[in-house]
N, C-alpha and C positions, 0 to 999 in steps of 0.2 A: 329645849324650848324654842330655838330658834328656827326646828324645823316645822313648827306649830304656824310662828309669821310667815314663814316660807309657804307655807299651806295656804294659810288666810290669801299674802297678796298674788297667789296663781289663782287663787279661785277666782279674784276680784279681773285679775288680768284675762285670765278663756273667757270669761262673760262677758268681758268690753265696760266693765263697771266702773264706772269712775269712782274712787273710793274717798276724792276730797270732800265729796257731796258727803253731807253728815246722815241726811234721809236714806240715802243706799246703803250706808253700813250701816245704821238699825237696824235698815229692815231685812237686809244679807245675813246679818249674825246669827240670827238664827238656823237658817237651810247651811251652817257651813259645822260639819262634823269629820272631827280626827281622832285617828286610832294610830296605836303603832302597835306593828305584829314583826315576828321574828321571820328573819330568812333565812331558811334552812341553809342554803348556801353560801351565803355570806356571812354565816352568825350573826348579822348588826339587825338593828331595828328598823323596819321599814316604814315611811308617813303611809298613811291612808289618808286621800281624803272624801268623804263623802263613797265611800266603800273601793274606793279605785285608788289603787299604789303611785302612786307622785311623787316616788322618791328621787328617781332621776329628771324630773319636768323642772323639779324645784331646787335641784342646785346650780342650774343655769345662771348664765350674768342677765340675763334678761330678767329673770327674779330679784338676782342681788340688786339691780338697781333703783328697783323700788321699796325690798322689804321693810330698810332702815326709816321711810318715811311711814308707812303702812304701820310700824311697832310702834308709832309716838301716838296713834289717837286712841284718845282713851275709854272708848267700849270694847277697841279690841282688846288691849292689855288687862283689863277689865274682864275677858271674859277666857283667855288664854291660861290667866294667871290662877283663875277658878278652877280651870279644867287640871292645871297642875297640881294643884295643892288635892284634888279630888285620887289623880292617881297615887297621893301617897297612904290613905288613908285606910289600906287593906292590905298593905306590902312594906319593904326595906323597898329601896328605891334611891338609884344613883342617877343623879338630875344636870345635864350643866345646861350652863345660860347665861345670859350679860346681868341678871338681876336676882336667881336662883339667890343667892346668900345674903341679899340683903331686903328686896320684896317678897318675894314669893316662900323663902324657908328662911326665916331670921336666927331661928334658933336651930339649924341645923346641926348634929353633931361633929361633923368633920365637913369644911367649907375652904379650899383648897380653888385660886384665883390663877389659870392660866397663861399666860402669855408669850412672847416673843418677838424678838426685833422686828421695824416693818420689813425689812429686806426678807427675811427668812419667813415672813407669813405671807409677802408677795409671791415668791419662789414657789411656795407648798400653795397657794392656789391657783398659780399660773399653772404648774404641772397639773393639776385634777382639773383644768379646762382643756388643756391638751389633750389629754388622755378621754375626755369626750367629745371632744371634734368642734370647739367654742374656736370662733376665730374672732379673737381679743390679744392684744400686746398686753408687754409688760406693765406698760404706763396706763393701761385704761383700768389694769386690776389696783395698782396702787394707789390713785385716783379714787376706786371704788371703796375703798378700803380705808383709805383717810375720810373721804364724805361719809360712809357710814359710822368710823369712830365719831364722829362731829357730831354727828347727829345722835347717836346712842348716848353721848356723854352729855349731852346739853340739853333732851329731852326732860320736859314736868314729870312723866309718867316714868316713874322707873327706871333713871338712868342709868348707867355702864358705869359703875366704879367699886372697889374693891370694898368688901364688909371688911371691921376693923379687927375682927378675929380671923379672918382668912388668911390661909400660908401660903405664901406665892410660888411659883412654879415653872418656874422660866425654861420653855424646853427650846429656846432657839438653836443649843447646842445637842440635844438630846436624841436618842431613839425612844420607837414605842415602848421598846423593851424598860429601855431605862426607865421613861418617865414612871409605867407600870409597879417595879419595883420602888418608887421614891411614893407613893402613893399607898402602895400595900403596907410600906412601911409604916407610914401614919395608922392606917386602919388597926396596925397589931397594936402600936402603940397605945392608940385609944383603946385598945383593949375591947372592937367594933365588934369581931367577930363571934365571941363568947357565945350570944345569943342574938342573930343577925335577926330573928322573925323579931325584936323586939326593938331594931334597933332602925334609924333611918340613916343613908349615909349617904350628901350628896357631894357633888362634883362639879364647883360651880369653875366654871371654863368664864373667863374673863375678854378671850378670844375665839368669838364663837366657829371661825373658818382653820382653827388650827388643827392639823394631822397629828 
């Protein structure tokens, strides 16, 4: 879901749109449409927004440092949170998000809450700026990174905190692999896969910039 906000505040951002003004986002919400399609090459899911791929526009720090304010007013969560619950309604569907397990899917079957130290979530997104040519230090991501827990956690609409049946997941020590396997495990356990067309399973990530 977070790359839904992420969608929202580039759209707001190419247009020069001030999105404090309550009048622009009414009357924006509507012309701002997202998909996500598979990438053959990457296998991961790509944003679309309004028919154009913004996958890589929108992991920018230029993005990050408005989305967290962009996710608190509440037509958009309002109408983000619609569009998610829409995609579960004809599928199994593995969803994460700061609010996945506790607004958006409350009664999910398996709701598994990500995290990790800030050191080790600083590290894993200073490197994925690197690696796109962001010229940002260490202290502006952690900076960024504490101002948007602040504000995801302290928001009316939907805040960032753990549903009370969700298993937590700590991979600040972890690989993909690992994490993977501690996950699959759950799902055998829950006994998920029997008949997955019938079943929903999501994935709420408590830390939405974690590798």
């Amino acid at each position: 879901s977070g790359a839904m906000y992420r969608a929202v505040t580039f759209y707001f951002m190419s247009k020069h749109l001030d999105y404090t003004q309550h009048s622009i986002v009414l009357s924006e919400l509507p012309n701002i449409h997202i998909e996500f399609h598979l990438n053959t090459e990457t296998k991961n899911s790509d944003t679309y927004l309004n028919g154009e791929n913004v996958e890589e526009k929108i992991r920018g720090m230029n993005v990050s440092m408005h989305v967290s304010n962009v996710s608190t007013i509440k037509e958009v969560r309002h109408a983000m949170v619609a569009l998610q619950k829409q995609m579960s309604r004809s599928k199994a569907i593995v969803m994460d998000g700061r609010d996945i397990g506790t607004a958006v899917f409350p009664n999910a079957e398996l709701k598994i809450f990500v995290t990790a130290n800030p050191e080790t979530r600083a590290q894993r997104r200073y490197k994925e700026l690197q690696v796109k040519g962001e010229d940002v230090t260490m202290e502006e991501v952690k900076q960024n990174l504490a101002e948007r827990d602040h504000i995801d956690s302290t928001r009316k609409e939907s805040p960032l905190q753990q549903a009370e049946d969700a298993i937590v997941l700590d991979n600040s020590h972890l690989s993909k692999e690992q994490q993977m396997e501690f996950v699959y495990n759950l799902v055998m356990e829950k006994k998920l896969m029997e008949d997955i067309q019938l079943h929903q399973l999501h994935f709420s990530q408590g830390e939405r910039d974690l590798v």
